[in-house]
N, C-alpha and C positions, 0 to 999 in steps of 0.2 A: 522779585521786583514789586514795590508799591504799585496799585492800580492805577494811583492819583498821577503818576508822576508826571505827563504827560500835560496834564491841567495848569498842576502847582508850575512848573515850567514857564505856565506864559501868563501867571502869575505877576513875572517880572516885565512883560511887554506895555510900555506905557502910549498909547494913542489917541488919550485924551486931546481934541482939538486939532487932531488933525485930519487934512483932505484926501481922503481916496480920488486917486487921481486912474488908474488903471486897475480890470478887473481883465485876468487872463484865465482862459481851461486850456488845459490840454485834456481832455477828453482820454485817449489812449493809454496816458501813462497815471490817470488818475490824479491829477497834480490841478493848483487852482491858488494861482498867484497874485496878491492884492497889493499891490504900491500906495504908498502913501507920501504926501510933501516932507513930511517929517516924522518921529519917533522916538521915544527915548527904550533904555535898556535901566530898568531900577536893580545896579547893582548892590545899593547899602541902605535896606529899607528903614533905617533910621534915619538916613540922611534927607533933607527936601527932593522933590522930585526934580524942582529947577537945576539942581546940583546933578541929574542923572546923564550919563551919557546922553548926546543925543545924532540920532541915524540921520541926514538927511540926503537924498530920499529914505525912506526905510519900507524893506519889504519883509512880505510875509508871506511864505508858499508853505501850502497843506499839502501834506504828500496820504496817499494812501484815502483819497477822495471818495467818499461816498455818495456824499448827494451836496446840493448847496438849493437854499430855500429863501423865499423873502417873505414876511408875513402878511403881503396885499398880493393880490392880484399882476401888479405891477410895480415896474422900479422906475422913480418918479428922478433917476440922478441925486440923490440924495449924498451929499459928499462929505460931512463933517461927522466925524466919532465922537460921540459924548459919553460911549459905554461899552464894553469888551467887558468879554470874562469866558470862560470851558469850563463844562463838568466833563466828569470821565464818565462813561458809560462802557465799563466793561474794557472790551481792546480799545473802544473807540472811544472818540472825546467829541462832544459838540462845544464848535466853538461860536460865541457871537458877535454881532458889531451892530450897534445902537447907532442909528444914522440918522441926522437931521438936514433939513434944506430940502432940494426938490424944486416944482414949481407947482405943485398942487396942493394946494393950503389942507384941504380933508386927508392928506397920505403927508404929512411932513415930518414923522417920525417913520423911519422903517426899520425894522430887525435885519438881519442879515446874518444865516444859519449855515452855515458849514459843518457838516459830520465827515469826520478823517483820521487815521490813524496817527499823524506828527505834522509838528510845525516847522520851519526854521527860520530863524529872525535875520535880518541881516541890513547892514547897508550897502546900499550900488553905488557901486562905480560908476566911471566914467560910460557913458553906451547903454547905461541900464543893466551891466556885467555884476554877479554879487558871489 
């Protein structure tokens, strides 16, 4: 199996512009589920991305959780994605989320670092159910 594959994978996740509305752990099971208002899925990278399915809500739980990081000291609520992308490291992938807004003009960019073994993309149901 590719190293990458896991990377190339969410490749296809598109969250440009949208709101991180929930951030959930479960701790135990190693799992660390992010919602979002909306999402698209780029199944036909030649096509526009307008044209791309789109989730809404659309979630995204990391399974096989490592550690989750933020590059300040603190999370200022920053809710709007302007940037995603994973490298593969090995078993694991570090994945990221470029986030803007907040309420602290010095902190209005924040990263958002997740190290985990897999993703899975999806859209919810009714309940928050996916």
């Amino acid at each position: 199996m590719d190293d990458r594959t896991v990377a190339r994978r969410f490749d296809v996740v598109a969250l440009g512009d949208a709101l991180l509305q929930t951030i959930e752990l479960k701790t135990g099971g190693a799992e660390c589920r992010l919602v979002f208002d909306f999402g698209r899925l780029i199944t036909d990278p030649t096509a526009s991305i307008f044209d791309a399915p789109v989730y809404c809500p659309a979630c995204l739980v990391f399974s096989g959780v490592r550690s989750l990081a933020f590059d300040l000291s603190s999370y200022q609520l920053n809710s709007t994605v302007v940037g995603h992308g994973a490298t593969q490291r090995g078993a694991e992938v570090e994945f990221y989320l470029d986030l803007t807004g907040g309420w602290d003009n010095d902190h209005f960019m924040v990263r958002l670092t997740i190290v985990a073994e897999d993703f899975e993309y999806s859209q919810l149901g009714p309940g928050g159910q996916r």
